[in-house]
C-alpha positions, 0 to 999 in steps of 0.5 A: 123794668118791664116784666113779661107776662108769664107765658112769654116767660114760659116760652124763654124758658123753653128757648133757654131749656134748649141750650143745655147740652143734649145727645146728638138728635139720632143717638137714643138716650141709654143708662150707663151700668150703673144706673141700669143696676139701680134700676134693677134693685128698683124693680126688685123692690116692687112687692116691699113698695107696694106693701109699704104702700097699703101700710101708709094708705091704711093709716088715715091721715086726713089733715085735721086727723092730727094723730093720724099724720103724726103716725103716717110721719113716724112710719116714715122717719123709721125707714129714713133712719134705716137709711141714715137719715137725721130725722125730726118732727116740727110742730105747728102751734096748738091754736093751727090745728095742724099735726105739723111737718117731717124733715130729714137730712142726710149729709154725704159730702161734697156734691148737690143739696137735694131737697125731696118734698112730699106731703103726708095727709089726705082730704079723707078725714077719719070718718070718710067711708073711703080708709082702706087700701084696696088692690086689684092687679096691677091698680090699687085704690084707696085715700091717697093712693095717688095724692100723694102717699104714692109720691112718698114712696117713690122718695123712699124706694129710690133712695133705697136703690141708691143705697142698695147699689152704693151710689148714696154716697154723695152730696146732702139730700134733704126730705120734708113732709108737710101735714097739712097741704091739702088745708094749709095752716094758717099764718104761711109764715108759720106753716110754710117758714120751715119749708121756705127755711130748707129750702134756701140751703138747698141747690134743687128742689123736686116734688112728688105730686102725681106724675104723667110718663109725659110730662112733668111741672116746672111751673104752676099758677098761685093761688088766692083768696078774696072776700067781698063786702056789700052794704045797702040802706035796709028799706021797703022795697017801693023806695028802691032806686030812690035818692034815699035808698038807693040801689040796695046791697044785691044790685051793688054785689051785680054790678062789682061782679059782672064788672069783674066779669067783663074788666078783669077776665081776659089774661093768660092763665088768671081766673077767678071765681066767686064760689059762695055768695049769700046776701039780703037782709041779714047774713050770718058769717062763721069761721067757715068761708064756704058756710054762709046763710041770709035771710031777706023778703022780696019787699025789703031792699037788701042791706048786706051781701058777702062773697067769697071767692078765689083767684089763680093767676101766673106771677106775682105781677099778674096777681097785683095787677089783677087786685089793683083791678078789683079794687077800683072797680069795688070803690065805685058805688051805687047810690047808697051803698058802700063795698070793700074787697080783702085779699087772702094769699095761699100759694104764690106762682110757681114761675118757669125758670131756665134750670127748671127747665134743664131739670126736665130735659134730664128727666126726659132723658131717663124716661125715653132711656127707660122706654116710656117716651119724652117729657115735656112741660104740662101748661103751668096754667092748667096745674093746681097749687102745691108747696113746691110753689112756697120754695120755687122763688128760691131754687130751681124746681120739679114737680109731678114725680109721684105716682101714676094716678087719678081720681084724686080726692074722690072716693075712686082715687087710684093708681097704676102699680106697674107704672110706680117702678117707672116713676120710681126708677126714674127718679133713682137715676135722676138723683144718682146723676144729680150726686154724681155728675160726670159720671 
């Protein structure tokens, strides 16, 4: 079988996309009735958002804050329960150091299996100067403003709509809240297995990280780990290069990388990158990845060298062949030296598929509807990992429905509050025709 590379996939999917029924090219897309009165109660629920907004914002919920993300899910369950909602909580083993995750069900009927993801903590932990929601006009700054508190409301408040105006009548919609996508727990199976679970019940997936009027996601790069290992003869540095010593540790890591470098780089959307690096003549590894220390004199060949490092890449297929690739540039050494590479999974690709695709075409619909212009695919290759990624095997899926923002993970985080009606009214009618189609 060949398999295409993913941006060729991207571009069928494109094709494919182009099938699906549309208005003829001179009628402008328009709401029906119905779903201009969800709109309206969307827009009349500004204030009630933005301060249920503040509330979230205010609590801190940064991944390793377990108390934190644990309240952030209460605060939410008690509106989904309002709103009929089945609600529990999934606790992760002690051992993960993670709160654990939200998930709801609200089962209305024949009709669609809706899945709505978001994520409830931030990488602001508890002693971050950055805590309090802040709002000036029509913007508002604060940790996880735009990543992704603002993405949880959107979930809320256009389910509210939908049951303020009748129109939440049909179909399952399921909700599920992770506690630890910015520091994913480890094993996936344990942290993500639940997610994966829901998600194979669901007919349609759609996430709420921070969204464009433009654009949305119907693909992604995966992302990976991996750790390099370098071992040389420890000796007085006039016998380098010699039979026996041999090139040492630090030449051996030179060549591996600039062989990647130069043999690995070159396909569409993969890349990877060496982020830490400490090597001479002795290296003092922790738990932590990023934090590694060496010690060595400049007349002692090195003994050991370690890196750290991550790869991104398009599909599953680019992946392997990228890791085949290392391997075998890893198992040629140097005279007296040794050197082996690990590989750490994280997020698989998000692949473009042709109901995605149809997803979005909808989704543009609404949005020029609503005056704010066409959607159309951001690059899968300049989009970072998300969880939509652990359940897009398994059903078609959309990302990039939350909150108009930026700044994210920084001190200057925010977002556009008169453009979260947007995000949010669009939604609303995204779901009533996904509950009520024909209608």
């Amino acid at each position: 079988m060949t398999v295409k590379p993913a941006h060729l996939l991207f571009a069928t999917a494109l094709s494919a996309a182009a099938t699906v029924p549309a208005m003829a090219a001179d009628t402008k897309p328009s709401l029906s009735p119905e779903e201009q009165a969800i709109v309206q109660k969307v827009y009349a629920d500004y204030e009630s958002q933005v301060s249920f907004l503040e509330k979230l914002v205010n609590i801190n919920s940064g991944t390793r804050n377990l108390p934190g993300v644990k309240k952030v899910g209460a605060t939410l369950a008690a509106e989904f329960n309002q709103l009929g909602f089945k609600t529990h909580w999934i606790d992760m083993p002690k051992e993960m150091d993670r709160a654990g995750h939200l998930s709801g069900e609200l089962a209305l009927g024949k009709g669609k299996k809706i899945l709505l993801m978001g994520h409830m903590d931030t990488v602001f932990p508890k002693d971050s100067p950055f805590q309090t929601f802040r709002r000036d006009g029509d913007m508002a700054y604060g940790p996880g403003t735009a990543d992704m508190k603002s993405g949880d409301v959107v979930i809320l408040y256009a389910l509210k709509a939908l049951k303020a105006t009748g129109h939440l009548d049909a179909g399952t919609i399921r909700v599920f809240f992770t506690g630890d996508e910015e520091s994913t727990g480890k094993p996936l199976s344990v942290s993500r297995g639940p997610l994966i679970d829901v998600a194979k019940e669901s007919d349609i997936a759609l996430n709420f990280e921070g969204s464009s009027s433009g654009e949305a996601v119907v693909g992604r790069r995966g992302a990976s780990g991996w750790s390099l290992e370098v071992t040389g003869k420890r000796a007085h540095s006039s016998g380098v290069f010699s039979p026996d010593v041999g090139a040492g540790a630090i030449f051996e890591t030179a060549r591996i990388l600039n062989a990647f470098y130069n043999d690995v780089r070159g396909p569409h959307g993969l890349t990877f990158n060496p982020g830490v690096i400490a090597g001479g003549t002795y290296v003092k590894q922790g738990e932590n990845r990023a934090a590694q220390s060496a010690y060595g004199k400049d007349n002692v060949v090195a003994q050991k060298v370690v890196v750290n490092g991550g790869l991104r890449f398009m599909s599953k297929e680019q992946k392997e062949a990228a890791r085949a690739k290392m391997r075998e540039i890893v198992a040629k050494h140097l005279p007296v030296t040794d050197a082996k590479i690990s590989f750490e999974d994280s997020y698989p690709a998000m692949q473009v598929r042709p109901e995605s695709m149809a997803l979005l075409h909808e989704l543009s619909d609404i949005t020029e509807a609503l005056g704010a212009g066409k959607v159309t695919p951001f690059p899968p290759e300049k989009r970072g990992a998300a969880d939509v990624s652990f359940v897009a095997p398994y059903l078609p899926s959309m990302d990039g429905l939350g909150g108009f923002g930026g700044g994210d993970h920084t001190p200057q985080e925010w977002l556009n509050l008169e453009k979260q009606k947007l995000a949010t009214a669009r939604i609303a009618v995204l779901l009533y025709r996904l509950l009520h189609p024909g209608q």
